[in-house]
PASE-269248 format. One record per residue: x, y, z of N, C-alpha, C in turn; residue number from 1. Coordinates in pm, whole numbers, plus 50000, padded with zeros to 5 digits. Layout:
BEGIN
KEVO   n.xx   n.yy   n.zz  ca.xx  ca.yy  ca.zz   c.xx   c.yy   c.zz  num
KEVO      X      Y      Z      X      Y      Z      X      Y      Z  NUM
...
//
This chain:
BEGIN
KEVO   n.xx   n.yy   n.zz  ca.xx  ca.yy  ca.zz   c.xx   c.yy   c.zz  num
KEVO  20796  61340  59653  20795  61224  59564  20654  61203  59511    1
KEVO  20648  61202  59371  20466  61166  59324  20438  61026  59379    2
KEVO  20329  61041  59369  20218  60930  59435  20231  60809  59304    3
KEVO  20263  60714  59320  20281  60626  59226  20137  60551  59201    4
KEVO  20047  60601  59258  19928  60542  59212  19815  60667  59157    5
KEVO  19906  60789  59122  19824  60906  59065  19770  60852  58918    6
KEVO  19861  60793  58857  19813  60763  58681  19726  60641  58688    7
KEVO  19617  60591  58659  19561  60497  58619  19654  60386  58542    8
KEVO  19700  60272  58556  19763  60166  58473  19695  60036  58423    9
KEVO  19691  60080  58314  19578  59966  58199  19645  59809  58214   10
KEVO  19579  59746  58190  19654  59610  58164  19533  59491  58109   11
KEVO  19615  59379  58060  19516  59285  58013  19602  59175  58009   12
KEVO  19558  59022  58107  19557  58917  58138  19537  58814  58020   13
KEVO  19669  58743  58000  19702  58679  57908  19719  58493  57989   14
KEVO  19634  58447  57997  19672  58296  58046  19537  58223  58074   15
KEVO  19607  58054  58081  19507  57949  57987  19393  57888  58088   16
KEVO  19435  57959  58200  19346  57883  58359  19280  58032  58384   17
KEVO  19120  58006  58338  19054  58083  58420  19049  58159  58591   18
KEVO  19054  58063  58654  19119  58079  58828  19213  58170  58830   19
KEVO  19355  58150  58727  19430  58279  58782  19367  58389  58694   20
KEVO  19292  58391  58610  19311  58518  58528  19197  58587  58647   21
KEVO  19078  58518  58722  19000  58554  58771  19078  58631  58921   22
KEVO  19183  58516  58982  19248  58583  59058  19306  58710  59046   23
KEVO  19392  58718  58938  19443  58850  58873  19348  58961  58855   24
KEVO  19246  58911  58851  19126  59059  58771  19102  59095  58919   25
KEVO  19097  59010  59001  19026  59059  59145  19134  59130  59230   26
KEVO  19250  59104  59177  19422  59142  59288  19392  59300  59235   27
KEVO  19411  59327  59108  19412  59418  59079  19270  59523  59048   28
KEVO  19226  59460  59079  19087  59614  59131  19045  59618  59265   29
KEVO  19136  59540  59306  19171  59584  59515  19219  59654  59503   30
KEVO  19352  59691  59422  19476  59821  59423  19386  59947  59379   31
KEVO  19404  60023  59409  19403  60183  59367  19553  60228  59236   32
KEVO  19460  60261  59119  19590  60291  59031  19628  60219  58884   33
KEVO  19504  60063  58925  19532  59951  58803  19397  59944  58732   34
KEVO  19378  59933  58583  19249  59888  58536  19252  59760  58441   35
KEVO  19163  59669  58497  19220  59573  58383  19101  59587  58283   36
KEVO  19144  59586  58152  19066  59605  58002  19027  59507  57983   37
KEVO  19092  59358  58004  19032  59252  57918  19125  59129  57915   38
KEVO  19062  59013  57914  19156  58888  57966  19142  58791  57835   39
KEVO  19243  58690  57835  19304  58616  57695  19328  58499  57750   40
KEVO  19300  58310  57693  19290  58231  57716  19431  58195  57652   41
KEVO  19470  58233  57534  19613  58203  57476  19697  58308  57435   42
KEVO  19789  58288  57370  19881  58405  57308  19806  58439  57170   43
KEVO  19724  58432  57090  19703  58469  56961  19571  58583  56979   44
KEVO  19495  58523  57087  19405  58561  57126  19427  58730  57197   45
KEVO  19546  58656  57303  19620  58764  57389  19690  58902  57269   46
KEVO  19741  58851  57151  19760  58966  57075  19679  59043  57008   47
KEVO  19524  58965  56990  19457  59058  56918  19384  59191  57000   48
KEVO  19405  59076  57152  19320  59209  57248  19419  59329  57283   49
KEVO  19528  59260  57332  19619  59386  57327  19634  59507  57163   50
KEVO  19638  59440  57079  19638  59553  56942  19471  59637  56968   51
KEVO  19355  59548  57016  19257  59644  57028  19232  59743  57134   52
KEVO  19282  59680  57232  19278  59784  57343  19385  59884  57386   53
KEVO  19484  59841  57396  19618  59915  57383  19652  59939  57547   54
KEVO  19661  59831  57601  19654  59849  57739  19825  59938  57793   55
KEVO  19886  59933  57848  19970  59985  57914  20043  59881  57935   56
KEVO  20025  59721  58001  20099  59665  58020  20014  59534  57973   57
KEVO  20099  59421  57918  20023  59291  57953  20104  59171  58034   58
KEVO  20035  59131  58089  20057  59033  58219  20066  58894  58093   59
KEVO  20189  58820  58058  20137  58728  57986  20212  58611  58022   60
KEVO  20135  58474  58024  20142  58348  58055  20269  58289  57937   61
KEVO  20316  58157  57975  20386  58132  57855  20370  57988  57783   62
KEVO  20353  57922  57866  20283  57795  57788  20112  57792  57793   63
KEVO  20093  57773  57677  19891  57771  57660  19874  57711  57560   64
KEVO  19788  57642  57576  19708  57530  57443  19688  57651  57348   65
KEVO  19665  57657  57217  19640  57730  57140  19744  57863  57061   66
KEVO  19843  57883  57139  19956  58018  57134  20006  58005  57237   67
KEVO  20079  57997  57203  20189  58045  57381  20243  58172  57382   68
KEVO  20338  58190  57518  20359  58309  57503  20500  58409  57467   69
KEVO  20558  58301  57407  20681  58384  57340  20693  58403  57196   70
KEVO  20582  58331  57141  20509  58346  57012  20425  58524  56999   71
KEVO  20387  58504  57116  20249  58654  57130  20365  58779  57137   72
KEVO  20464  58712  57212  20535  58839  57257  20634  58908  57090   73
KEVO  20749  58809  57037  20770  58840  56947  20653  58939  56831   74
KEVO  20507  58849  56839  20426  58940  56730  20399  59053  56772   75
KEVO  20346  59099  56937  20399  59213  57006  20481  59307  56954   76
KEVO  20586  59254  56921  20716  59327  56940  20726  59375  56732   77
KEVO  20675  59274  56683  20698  59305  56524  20558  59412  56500   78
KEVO  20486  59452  56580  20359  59515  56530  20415  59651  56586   79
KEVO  20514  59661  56725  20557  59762  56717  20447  59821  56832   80
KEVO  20358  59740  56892  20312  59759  56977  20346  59859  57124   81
KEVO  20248  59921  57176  20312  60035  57269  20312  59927  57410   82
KEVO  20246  59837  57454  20204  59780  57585  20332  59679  57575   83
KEVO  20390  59723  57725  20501  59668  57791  20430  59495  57789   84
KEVO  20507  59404  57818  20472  59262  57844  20547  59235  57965   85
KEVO  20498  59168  58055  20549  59141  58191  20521  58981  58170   86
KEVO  20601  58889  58157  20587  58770  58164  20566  58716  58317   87
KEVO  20429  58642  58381  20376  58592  58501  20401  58405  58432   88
KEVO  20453  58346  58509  20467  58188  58483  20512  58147  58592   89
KEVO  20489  58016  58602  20550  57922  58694  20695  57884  58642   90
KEVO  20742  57897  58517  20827  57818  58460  20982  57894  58482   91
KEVO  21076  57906  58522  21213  57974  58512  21341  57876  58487   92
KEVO  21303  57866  58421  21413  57744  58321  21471  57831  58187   93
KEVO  21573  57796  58171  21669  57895  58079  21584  57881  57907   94
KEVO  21511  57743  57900  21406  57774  57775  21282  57850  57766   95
KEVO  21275  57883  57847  21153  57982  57885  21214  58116  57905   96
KEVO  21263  58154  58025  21293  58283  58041  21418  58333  57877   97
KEVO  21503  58287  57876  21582  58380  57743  21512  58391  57652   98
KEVO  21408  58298  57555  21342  58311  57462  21248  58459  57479   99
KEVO  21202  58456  57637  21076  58545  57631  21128  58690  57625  100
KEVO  21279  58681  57695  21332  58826  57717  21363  58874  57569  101
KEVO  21458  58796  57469  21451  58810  57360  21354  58833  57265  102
KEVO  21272  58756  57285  21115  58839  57208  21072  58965  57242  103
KEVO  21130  58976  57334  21095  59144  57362  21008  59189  57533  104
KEVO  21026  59042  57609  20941  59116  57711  21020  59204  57834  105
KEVO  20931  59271  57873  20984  59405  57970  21018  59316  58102  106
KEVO  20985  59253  58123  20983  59177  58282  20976  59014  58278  107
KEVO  21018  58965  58398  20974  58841  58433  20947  58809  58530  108
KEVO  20842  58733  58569  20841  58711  58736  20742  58603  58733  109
KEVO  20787  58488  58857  20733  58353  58863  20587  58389  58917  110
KEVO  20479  58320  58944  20362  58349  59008  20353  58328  59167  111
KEVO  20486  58277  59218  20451  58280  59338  20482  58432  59422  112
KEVO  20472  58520  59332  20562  58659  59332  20444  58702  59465  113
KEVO  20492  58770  59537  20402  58847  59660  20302  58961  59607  114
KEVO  20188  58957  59607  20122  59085  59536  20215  59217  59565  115
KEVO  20248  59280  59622  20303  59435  59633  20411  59420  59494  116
KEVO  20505  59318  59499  20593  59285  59407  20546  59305  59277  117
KEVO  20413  59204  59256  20349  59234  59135  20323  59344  59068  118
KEVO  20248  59424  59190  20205  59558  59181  20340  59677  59108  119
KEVO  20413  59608  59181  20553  59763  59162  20588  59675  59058  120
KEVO  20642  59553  59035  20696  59499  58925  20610  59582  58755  121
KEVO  20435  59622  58779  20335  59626  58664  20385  59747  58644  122
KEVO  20410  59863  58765  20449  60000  58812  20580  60004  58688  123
KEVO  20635  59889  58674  20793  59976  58673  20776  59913  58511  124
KEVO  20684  59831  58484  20661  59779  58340  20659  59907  58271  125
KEVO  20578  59919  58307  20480  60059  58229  20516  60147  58234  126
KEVO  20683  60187  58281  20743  60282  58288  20882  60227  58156  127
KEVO  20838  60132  58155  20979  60086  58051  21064  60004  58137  128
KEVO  21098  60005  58245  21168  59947  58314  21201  59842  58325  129
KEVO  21301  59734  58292  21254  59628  58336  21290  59566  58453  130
KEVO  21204  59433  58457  21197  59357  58591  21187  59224  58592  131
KEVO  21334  59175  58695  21307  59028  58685  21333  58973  58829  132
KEVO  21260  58860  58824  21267  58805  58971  21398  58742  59017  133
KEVO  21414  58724  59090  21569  58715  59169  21591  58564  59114  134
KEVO  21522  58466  59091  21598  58338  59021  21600  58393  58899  135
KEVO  21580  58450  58844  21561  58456  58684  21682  58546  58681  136
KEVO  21714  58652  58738  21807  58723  58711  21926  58642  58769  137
KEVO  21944  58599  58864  22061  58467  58923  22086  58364  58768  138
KEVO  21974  58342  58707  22006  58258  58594  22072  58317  58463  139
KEVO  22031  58446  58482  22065  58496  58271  22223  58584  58340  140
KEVO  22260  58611  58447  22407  58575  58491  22502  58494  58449  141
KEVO  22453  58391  58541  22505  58279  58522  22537  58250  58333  142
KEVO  22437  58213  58270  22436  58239  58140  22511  58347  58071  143
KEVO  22562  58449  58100  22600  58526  58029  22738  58495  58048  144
KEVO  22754  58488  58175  22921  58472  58224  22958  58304  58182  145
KEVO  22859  58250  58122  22912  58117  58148  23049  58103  58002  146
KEVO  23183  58073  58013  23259  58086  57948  23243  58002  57816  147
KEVO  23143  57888  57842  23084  57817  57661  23025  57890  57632  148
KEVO  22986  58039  57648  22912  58083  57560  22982  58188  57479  149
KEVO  23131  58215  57520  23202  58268  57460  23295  58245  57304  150
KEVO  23278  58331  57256  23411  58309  57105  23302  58247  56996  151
KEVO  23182  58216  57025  23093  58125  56900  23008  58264  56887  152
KEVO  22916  58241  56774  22790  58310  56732  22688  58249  56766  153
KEVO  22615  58360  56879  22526  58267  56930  22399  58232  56827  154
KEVO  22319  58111  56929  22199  58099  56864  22085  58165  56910  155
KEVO  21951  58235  56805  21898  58264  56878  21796  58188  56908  156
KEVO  21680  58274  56967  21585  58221  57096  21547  58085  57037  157
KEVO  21453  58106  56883  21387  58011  56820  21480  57918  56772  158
KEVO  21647  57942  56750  21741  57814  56740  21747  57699  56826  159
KEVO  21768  57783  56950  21770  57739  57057  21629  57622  57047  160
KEVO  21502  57718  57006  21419  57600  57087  21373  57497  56969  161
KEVO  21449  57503  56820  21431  57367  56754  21529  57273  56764  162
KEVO  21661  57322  56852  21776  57266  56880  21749  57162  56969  163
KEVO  21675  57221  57076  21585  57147  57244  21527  56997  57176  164
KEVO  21443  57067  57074  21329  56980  57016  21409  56855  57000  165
KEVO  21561  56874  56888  21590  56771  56851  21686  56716  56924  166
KEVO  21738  56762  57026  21803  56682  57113  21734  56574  57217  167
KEVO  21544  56586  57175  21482  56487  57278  21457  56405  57124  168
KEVO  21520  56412  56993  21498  56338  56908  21336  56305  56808  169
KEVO  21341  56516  56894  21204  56532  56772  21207  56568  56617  170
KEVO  21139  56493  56551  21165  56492  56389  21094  56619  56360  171
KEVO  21146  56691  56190  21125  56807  56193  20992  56831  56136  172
KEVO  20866  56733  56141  20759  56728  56103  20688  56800  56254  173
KEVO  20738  56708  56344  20686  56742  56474  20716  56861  56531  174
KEVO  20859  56863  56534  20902  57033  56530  20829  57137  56474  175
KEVO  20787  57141  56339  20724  57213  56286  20602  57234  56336  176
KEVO  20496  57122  56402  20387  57134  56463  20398  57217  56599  177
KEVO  20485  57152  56661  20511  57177  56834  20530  57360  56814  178
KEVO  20609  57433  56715  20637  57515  56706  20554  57620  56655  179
KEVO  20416  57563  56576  20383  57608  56469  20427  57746  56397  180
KEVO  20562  57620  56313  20593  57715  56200  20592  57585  56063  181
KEVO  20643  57624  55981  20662  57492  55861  20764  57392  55841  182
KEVO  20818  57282  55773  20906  57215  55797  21015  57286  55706  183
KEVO  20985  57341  55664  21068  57441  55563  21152  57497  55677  184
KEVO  21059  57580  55746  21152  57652  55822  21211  57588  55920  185
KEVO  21191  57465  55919  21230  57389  56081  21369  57366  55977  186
KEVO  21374  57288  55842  21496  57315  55801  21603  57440  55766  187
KEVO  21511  57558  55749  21622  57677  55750  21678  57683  55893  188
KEVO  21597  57651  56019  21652  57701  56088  21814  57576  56126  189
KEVO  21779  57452  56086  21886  57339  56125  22000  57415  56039  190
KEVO  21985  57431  55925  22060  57494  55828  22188  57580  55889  191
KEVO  22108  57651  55997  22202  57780  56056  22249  57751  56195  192
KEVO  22196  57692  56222  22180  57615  56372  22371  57507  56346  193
KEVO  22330  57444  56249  22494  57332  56192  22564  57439  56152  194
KEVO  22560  57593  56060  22648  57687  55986  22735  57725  56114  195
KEVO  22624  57754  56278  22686  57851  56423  22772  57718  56452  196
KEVO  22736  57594  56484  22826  57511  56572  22886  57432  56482  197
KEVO  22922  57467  56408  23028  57345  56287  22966  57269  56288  198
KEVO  22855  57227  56263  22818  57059  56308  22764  57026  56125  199
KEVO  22770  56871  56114  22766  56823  55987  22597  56805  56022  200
KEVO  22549  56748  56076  22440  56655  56102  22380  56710  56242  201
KEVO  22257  56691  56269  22177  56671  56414  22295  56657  56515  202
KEVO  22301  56501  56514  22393  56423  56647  22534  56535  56670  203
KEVO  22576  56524  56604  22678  56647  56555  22648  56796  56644  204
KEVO  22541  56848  56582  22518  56944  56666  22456  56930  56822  205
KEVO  22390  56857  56842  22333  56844  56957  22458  56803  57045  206
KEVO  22585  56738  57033  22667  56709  57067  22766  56834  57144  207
KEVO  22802  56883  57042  22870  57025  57020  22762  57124  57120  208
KEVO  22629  57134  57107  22604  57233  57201  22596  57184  57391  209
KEVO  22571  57068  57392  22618  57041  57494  22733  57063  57567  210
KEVO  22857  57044  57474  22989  57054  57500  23007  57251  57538  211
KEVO  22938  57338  57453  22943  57469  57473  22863  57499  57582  212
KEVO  22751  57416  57670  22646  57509  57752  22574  57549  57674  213
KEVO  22528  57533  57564  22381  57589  57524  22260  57513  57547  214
KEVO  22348  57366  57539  22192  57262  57599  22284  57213  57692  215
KEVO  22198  57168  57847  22203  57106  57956  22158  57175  58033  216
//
């Protein structure tokens, strides 16, 4: 069996708390096998270093002042980028994890993950593989099998999360900020969002997706 720590594995640290990125830089140049290139305070930031360096894998955070990280990952994914994304967060809530897998990331795993885990989880990134932690995969189950999600056209990731917005009765000015995209698009996306669930209006839809399992 080869030595799984024969190839050198690049990577670069994507998140908004110095402490872990510092933790992270130090976990991984204890291991034999990992190099880290270079660390990122947000997601915008996090994409330009990954397009310059071209690491092998990136370790990326998902909520951060400035970019987050299912924003970084999608532009990731439209640049056509070679470096796997392994999403590291505290967060495993069905608005977080589906958005990020859909944008394109290779993995997921919470931060309370055991280093060896990490380690083989970065291992199996960078092989294409993917990897998700045992609540996260217990959840997009659940989700898949869940029978409201059957017979409709679903919504996707970014429907989903201006749908969220307005079911806490955020207006599409704010939407547009929270999201940063335009109000234009906060209306194309309502547009298609009422076309998937029959809905006439907001209340309407936010109603209706409740009733299907897409929000609750």
């Amino acid at each position: 069996m080869a030595d799984e720590t024969a190839r050198t594995i690049t990577l670069i640290v994507v998140d908004d708390h110095p402490v872990v990125r510092d933790g992270l830089r130090g976990m991984f140049a204890s291991a034999p096998g990992f190099e880290v290139l270079g660390e990122a305070a947000d997601g915008v930031e996090g994409v330009d270093l990954a397009t310059r360096l071209d690491p092998d894998v990136v370790l990326m955070d998902l909520r951060m002042p400035g970019g987050g990280g299912v924003a970084a990952i999608a532009e990731l994914t439209r640049r056509g980028a070679r470096s796997k994304v392994l999403v590291l967060t505290t967060y495993d809530t069905d608005s977080d994890t589906l958005p990020a897998i859909e944008a394109g990331a290779t993995g997921y795993l919470l931060k309370d993950a055991p280093r060896e885990e990490l380690f083989t989880a970065v291992r199996a990134a960078a092989d294409g593989r993917t990897v998700l932690s045992p609540a996260v995969a217990s959840r997009l189950l659940v989700r898949v099998r869940s029978p409201g999600a059957a017979g409709h056209e679903a919504l996707s990731a970014r429907e989903r999360e201006v749908l969220e917005l307005v079911a806490k009765g955020t207006s599409n000015r704010e939407i547009a900020a929270e999201l940063f995209i335009s109000e234009a698009t906060v209306k194309s996306h309502l547009t298609h969002i009422f076309a998937k669930l029959g809905a006439k209006d907001r209340a309407a839809a936010v109603a209706t997706a409740y009733e299907r399992g897409i929000l609750g």
